[in-house]
C-alpha positions in Angstrom: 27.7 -37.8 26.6 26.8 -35.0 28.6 24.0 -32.6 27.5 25.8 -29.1 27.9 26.0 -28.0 23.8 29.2 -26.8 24.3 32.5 -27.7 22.6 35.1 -29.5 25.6 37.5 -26.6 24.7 34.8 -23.8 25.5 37.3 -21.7 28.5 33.9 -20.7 29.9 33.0 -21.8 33.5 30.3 -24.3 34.0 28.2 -21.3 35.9 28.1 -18.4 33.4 24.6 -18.5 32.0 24.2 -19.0 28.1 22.7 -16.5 26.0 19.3 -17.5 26.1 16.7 -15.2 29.1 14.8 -17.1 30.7 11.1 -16.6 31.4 11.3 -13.9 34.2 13.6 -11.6 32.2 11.9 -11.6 29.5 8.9 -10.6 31.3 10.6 -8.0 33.4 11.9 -6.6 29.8 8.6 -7.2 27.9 7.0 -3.9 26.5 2.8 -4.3 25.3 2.7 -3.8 21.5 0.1 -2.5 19.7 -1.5 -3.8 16.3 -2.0 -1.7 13.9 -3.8 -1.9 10.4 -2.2 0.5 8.3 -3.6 0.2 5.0 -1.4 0.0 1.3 -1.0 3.2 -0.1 0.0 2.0 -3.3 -2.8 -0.2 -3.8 -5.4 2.4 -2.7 -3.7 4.8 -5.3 -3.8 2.2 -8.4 -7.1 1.1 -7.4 -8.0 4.7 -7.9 -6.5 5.3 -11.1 -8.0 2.5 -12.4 -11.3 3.4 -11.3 -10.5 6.7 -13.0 -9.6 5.4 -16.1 -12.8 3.5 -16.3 -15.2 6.8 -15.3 -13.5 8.4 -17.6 -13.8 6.5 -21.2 -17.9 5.6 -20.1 -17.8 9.6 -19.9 -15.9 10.0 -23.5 -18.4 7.2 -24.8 -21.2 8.0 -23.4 -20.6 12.2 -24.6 -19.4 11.5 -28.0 -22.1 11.5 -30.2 -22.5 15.5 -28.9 -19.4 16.5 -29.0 -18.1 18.6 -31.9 -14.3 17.3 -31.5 -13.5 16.6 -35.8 -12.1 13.7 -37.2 -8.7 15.4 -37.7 -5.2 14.1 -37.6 -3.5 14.3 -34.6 -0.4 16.0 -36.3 2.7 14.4 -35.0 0.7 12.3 -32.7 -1.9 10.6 -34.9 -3.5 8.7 -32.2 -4.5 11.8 -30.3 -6.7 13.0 -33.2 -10.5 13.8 -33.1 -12.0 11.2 -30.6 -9.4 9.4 -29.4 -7.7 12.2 -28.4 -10.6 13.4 -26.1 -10.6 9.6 -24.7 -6.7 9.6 -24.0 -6.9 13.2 -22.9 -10.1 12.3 -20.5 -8.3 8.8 -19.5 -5.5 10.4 -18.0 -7.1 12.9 -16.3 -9.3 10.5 -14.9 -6.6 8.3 -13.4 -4.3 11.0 -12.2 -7.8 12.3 -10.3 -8.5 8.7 -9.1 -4.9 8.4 -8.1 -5.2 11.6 -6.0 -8.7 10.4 -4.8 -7.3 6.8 -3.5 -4.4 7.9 -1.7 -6.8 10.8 0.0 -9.0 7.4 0.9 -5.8 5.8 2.0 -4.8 8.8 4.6 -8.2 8.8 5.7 -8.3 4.9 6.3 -4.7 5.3 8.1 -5.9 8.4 10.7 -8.8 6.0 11.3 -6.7 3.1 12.1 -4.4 5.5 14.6 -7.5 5.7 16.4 -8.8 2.2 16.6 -5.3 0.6 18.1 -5.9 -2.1 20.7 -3.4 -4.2 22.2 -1.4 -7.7 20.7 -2.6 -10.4 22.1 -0.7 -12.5 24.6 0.1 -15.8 24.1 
C-alpha cells in the first residue's frame, strides 16, 4: 500500500508537488495582521434605546402629579389620552434619543479602537 493519497489512474508525475505550501512559502507569503475590537453597533444602539425608554417613563412618573395634561380621550387613539399619552409620547422620544446617544458611544468606542491596534499573535 503505498502512502501517496492519490488514485493509481492520477496522469500526474510522481514530482509535481500537491497543493498543500509548505512551511517556507507560507512564511515568504505571510502578511502580519492586526486585531481589532470593533464594537456592535446594534447592541450599543438598543442598549441606548432602552436606557431611554427607562429615563423617560421615571421622568413621566416622577412629573405627573404637576402636570396639567387632562384625563381626556385620546380621540381615535384612546391610549394616547391624558397621561399615558405624555408617557408614550416621552417613551419614544426617549429611546429614539438613547438610540442616537448609543451609536454616538459606539463611533466613539470604534475611533478609539482604530487607535489601540496591536499586532495577532503568532503561534
Amino acid at each position: 500500500m503505498p502512502d501517496d493519497p492519490r488514485p493509481a489512474d492520477d496522469p500526474r508525475p510522481d514530482d509535481v508537488p500537491s497543493g498543500h505550501p509548505d512551511e517556507a512559502e507560507l512564511a515568504r507569503a505571510a502578511v502580519p495582521a492586526s486585531v481589532r475590537r470593533a464594537p456592535r453597533y446594534g447592541a450599543f444602539m438598543v442598549a441606548g434605546a432602552l436606557v431611554g425608554v427607562v429615563v423617560a417613563l421615571v421622568v413621566a412618573f416622577a412629573t405627573s402629579h404637576d402636570s396639567g395634561v387632562s384625563s381626556q380621550d385620546g380621540g381615535i387613539l384612546p391610549f394616547l389620552g391624558g397621561q399615558n399619552g405624555v408617557r408614550w409620547v416621552l417613551a419614544l422620544t426617549g429611546a429614539v434619543v438613547g438610540a442616537f446617544v448609543g451609536g454616538a458611544l459606539a463611533v466613539l468606542a470604534d475611533r478609539r479602537s482604530l487607535r489601540r491596534r496591536r499586532p495577532a499573535p503568532q503561534d
